[in-house]
C-alpha positions in Angstrom: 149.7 97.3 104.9 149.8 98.3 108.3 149.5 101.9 109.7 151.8 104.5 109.6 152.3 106.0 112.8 155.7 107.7 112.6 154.0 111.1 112.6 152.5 110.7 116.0 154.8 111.8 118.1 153.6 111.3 121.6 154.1 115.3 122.9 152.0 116.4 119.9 149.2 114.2 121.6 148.8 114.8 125.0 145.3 115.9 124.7 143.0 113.9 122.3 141.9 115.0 118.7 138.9 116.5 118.4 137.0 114.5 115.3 135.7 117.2 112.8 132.4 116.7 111.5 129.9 117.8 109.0 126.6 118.9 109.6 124.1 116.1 108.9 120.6 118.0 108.9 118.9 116.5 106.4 119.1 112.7 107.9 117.1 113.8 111.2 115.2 115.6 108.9 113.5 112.7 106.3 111.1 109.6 106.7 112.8 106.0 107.9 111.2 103.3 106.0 111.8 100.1 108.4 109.4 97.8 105.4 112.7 98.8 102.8 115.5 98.4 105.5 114.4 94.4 105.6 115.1 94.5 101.6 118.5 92.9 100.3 121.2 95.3 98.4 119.7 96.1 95.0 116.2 94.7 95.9 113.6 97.5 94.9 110.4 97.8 97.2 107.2 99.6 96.2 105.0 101.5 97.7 101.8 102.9 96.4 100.9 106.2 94.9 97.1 107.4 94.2 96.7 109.5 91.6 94.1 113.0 92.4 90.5 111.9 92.0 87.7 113.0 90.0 84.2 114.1 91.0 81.2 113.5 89.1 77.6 115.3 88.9 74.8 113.3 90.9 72.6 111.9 88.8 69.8 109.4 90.3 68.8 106.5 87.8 68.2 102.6 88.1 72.1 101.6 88.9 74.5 103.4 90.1 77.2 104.2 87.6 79.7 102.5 86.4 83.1 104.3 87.4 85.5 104.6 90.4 88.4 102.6 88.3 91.5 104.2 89.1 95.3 103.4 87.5 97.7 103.4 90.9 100.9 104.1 90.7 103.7 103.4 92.8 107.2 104.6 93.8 110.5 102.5 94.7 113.0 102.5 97.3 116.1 100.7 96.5 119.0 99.3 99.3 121.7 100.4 97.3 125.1 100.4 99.2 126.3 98.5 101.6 129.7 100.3 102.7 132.4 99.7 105.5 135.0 101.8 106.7 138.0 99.7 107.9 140.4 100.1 111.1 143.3 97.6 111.3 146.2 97.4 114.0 148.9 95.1 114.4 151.0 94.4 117.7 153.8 96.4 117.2 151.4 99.1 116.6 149.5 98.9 119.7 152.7 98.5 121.5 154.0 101.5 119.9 150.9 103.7 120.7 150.5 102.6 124.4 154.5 104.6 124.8 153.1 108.2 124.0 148.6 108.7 123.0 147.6 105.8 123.9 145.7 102.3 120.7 142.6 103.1 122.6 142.4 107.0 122.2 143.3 106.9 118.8 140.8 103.8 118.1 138.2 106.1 119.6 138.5 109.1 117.2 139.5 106.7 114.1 136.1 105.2 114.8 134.2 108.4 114.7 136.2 109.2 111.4 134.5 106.2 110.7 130.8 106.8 111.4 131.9 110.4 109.9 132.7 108.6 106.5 129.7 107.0 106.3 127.2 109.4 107.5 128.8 112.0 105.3 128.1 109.8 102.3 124.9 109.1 103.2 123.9 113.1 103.5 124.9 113.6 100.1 123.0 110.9 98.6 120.1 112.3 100.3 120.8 115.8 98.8 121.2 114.4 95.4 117.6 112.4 95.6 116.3 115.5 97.2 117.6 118.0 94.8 116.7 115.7 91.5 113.0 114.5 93.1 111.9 118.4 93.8 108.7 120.0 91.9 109.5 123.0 91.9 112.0 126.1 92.8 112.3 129.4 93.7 115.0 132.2 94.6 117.9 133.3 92.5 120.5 131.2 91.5 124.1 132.0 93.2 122.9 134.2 95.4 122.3 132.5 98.9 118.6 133.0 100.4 117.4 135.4 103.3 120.2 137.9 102.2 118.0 141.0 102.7 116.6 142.3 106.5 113.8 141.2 107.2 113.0 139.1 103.8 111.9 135.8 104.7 109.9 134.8 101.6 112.6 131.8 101.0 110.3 130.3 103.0 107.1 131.9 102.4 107.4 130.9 98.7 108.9 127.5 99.0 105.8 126.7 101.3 103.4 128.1 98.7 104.8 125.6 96.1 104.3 122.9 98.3 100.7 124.2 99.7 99.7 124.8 95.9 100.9 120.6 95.6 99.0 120.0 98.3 101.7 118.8 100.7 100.8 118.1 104.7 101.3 121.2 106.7 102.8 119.4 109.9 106.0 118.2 110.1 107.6 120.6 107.7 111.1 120.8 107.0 113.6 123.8 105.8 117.5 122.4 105.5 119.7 124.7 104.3 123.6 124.6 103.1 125.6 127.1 105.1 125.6 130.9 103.7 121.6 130.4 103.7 121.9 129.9 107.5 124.6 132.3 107.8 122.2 135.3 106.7 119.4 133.6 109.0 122.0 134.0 111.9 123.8 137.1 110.6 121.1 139.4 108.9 117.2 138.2 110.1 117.4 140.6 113.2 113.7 139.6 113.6 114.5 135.7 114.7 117.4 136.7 116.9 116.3 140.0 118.4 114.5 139.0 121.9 111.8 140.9 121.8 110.6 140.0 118.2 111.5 136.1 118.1 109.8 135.9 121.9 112.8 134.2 122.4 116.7 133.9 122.7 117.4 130.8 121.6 118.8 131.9 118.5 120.9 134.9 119.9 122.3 131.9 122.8 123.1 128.8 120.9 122.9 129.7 117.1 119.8 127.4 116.9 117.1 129.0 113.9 114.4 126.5 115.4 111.1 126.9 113.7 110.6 129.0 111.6 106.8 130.2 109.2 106.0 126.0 109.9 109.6 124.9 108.9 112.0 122.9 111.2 115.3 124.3 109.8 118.0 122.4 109.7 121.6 122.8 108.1 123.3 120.4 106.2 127.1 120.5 104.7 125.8 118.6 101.9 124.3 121.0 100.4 126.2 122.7 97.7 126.7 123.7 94.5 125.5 121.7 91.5 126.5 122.1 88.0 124.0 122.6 85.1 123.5 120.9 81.5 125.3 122.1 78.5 122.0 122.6 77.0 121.2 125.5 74.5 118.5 126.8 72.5 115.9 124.2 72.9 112.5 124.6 72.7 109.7 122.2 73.2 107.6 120.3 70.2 104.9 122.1 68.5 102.3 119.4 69.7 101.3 122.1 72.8 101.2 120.6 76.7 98.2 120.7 78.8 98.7 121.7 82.6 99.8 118.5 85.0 101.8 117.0 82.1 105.2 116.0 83.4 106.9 114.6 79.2 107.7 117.2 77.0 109.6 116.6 73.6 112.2 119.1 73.2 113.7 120.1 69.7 116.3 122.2 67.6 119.3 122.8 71.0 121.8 120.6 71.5 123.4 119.7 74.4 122.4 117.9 78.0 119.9 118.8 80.0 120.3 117.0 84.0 118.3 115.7 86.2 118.2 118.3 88.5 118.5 120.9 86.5 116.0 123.8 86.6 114.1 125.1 83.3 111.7 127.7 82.5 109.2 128.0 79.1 108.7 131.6 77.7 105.5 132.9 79.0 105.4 131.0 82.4 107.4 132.2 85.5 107.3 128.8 86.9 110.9 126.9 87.8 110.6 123.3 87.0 112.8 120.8 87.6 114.2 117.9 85.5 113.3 114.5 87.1 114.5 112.8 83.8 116.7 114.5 81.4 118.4 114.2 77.7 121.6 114.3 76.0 120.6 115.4 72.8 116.8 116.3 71.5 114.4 114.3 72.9 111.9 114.1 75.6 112.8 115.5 79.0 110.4 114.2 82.1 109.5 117.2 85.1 109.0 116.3 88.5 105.2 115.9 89.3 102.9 117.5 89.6 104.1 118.7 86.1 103.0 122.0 84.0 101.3 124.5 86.1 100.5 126.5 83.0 100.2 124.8 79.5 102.7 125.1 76.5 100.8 126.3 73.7 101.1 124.5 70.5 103.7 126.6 69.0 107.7 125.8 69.3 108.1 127.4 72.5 111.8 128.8 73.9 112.8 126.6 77.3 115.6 128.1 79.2 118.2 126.0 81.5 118.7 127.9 85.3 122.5 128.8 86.1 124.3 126.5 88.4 122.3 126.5 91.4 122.9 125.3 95.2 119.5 123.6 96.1 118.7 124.4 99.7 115.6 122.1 100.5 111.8 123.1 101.7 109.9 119.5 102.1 107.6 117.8 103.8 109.2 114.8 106.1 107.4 112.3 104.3 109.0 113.3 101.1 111.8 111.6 100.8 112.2 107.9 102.8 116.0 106.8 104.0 116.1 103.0 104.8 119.0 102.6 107.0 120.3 98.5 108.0 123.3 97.2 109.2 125.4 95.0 106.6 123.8 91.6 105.7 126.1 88.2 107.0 125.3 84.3 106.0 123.3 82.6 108.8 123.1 78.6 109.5 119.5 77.3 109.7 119.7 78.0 113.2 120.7 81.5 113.0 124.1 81.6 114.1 126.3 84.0 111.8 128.6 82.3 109.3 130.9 85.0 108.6 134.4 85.0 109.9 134.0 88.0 112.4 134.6 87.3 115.6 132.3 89.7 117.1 129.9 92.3 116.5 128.1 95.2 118.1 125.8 98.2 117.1 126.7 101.6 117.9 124.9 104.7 117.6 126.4 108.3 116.4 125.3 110.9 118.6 125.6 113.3 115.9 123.4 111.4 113.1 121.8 109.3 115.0 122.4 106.5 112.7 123.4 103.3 114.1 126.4 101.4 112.6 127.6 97.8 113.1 131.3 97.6 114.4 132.8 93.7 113.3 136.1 92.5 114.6 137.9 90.4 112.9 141.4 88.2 114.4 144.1 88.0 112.2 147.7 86.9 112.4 149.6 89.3 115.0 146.9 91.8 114.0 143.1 92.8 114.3 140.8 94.4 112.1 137.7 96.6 112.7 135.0 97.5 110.4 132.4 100.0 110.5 129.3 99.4 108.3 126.3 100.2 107.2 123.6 99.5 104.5 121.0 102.6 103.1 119.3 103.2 100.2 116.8 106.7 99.6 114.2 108.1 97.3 112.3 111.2 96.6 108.9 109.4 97.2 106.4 112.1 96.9 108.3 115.1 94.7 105.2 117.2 94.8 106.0 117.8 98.5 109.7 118.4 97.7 110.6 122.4 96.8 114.2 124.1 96.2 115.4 127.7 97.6 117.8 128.5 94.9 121.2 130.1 96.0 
């Protein structure tokens, strides 16, 4: 069908439209994985994942001994969309347009809408990988972090999660969902007072910067999740030693999510749900698992409030694989797809390059915006959650 454009009266735009857009912090702020952008839509690439190593007393004798075997494990990275956003104008259209705005200007801002769509989408698949691939969490559910002066331990406790997991130290990463950065701006005196912070970036542009080792970031993404139904579950009797990730839960009903936070009497810990149930069963934490052991006694596991999951990580984390759209090729190369022309762009704002197709119809042309990603929580241990 072709656009609508009775509602643009030409006095009404005089002066172009200003494109909202999101904030996209967590996209700058992961690992691009070029070896999984060259895999096909639903192909699944693995990399490698060495388990902790034991040591073993020095004992001198004829041969040496007869160890070192190790069982590697490996994580996966899957393209899993390949999306377009599409732009179509016919003749009368463009004719129309060119008597008050202008085709052009308003092809200009419908592309960013565009690149807005998609970048948009791909933030919040991010979050949700993110959110579900964390270890472990901190804070206090519904209430937004760095709400009191001079309390910064959002990020000194996130970092000791991930220094206790034994995550790099560089290259750290803080991306917050809005009120978070709000009381950074608003309330943390000490980052935008001059001659505390050393500096007035903050008070000038509204930039955090860095921040106790964190790059922080701020992403619209991130928002509030809801919890399982679950109720009155506790885990088996069998008793779970530390660094175990499976535990059997019995006696509640309802689901427990991945995502979700829980907690077992007698450890202060936050866990989170890499693999959940709908019903008794066997829920799976995010590794590294139990920091303190279940004893062998039925033992009362509690289900966090509905959280908002601003992320502490390092950038290695979690992997985006970013490609443009996949079209037929002859033997020789040459595209086989009916476009009749193609270019990459790249969004200043995500920094994500998209592939722009044009396709000749009848009286009419067609644009299409596209892009292919996929993303994973590769390394979980080096993923943490600030509740708010």
């Amino acid at each position: 069908m072709p656009n609508t454009l009775t509602n643009l009266i030409p006095t009404l735009y005089e002066s172009l439209d200003v494109v909202s857009r999101e904030l996209v912090g967590l996209i700058g702020a992961v690992n691009t994985d070029h070896q999984v952008a060259r895999a096909a839509v639903g192909q699944t690439v693995r990399s490698f994942a060495t388990p902790a190593a034991a040591a073993a007393d020095i004992v001198p004798g004829v041969s040496a001994p007869n160890d070192g075997d190790q069982t590697i494990a490996s994580t996966t990275v899957t393209i899993a969309k390949s999306r377009y956003v599409p732009i179509r104008w016919n003749g009368e259209e463009v004719l129309g347009a060119n008597t008050g705005p202008g085709a052009m200007n308003m092809m200009r801002d419908q592309f960013s809408q565009a690149m807005r769509t998609l970048a948009n989408e791909v933030e919040a698949d991010l979050y949700l990988a993110a959110r579900q691939g964390a270890s472990r969490a901190i804070g206090l559910a519904g209430t937004a972090p760095f709400g009191t002066i001079n309390v910064l331990s959002d990020f000194a406790l996130t970092r000791q999660i991930l220094e206790d997991n034994g995550a790099p130290t560089t290259m750290l990463k803080y991306v917050g969902g809005s009120a978070a950065i709000a009381n950074l701006r608003g309330i943390q005196a000490g980052l935008f007072r001059v001659n505390e912070a050393g500096s007035d970036v903050l008070l000038r542009t509204g930039a955090v910067g860095t921040v106790e080792g964190y790059d922080v970031g701020n992403s619209a993404a991130i928002r509030s999740v809801a919890r399982g139904t679950g109720a009155s579950y506790t885990s088996s009797a069998a008793g779970f030693a530390v660094g175990v990730t499976s535990v059997p839960i019995i006696t509640g009903t309802g689901t427990v999510l991945a995502g979700d936070t829980v907690t077992f009497a007698g450890d202060a810990n936050r866990y989170v749900v890499a693999t959940g149930v709908a019903a008794p069963g066997t829920i799976v934490l995010a590794a590294p698992g139990l920091r303190q052991a279940i004893p062998a006694a039925a033992t009362n596991m509690t289900i966090g409030l509905a959280y908002t999951a601003n992320l502490a990580f390092a950038k290695t984390a979690i992997v985006l694989a970013t490609r443009l759209p996949a079209a037929p090729v002859d033997m020789n190369g040459n595209s086989m797809d009916m476009a009749d022309d193609r270019m990459t762009i790249t969004d200043p704002i995500s920094g994500i390059s998209f592939e722009v197709s044009l396709y000749t119809q009848y009286r009419q042309i067609k644009y299409e915006v596209g892009l292919a990603w996929g993303q994973s929580a590769v390394k979980p241990e080096h993923i943490a959650i600030s509740l708010g």
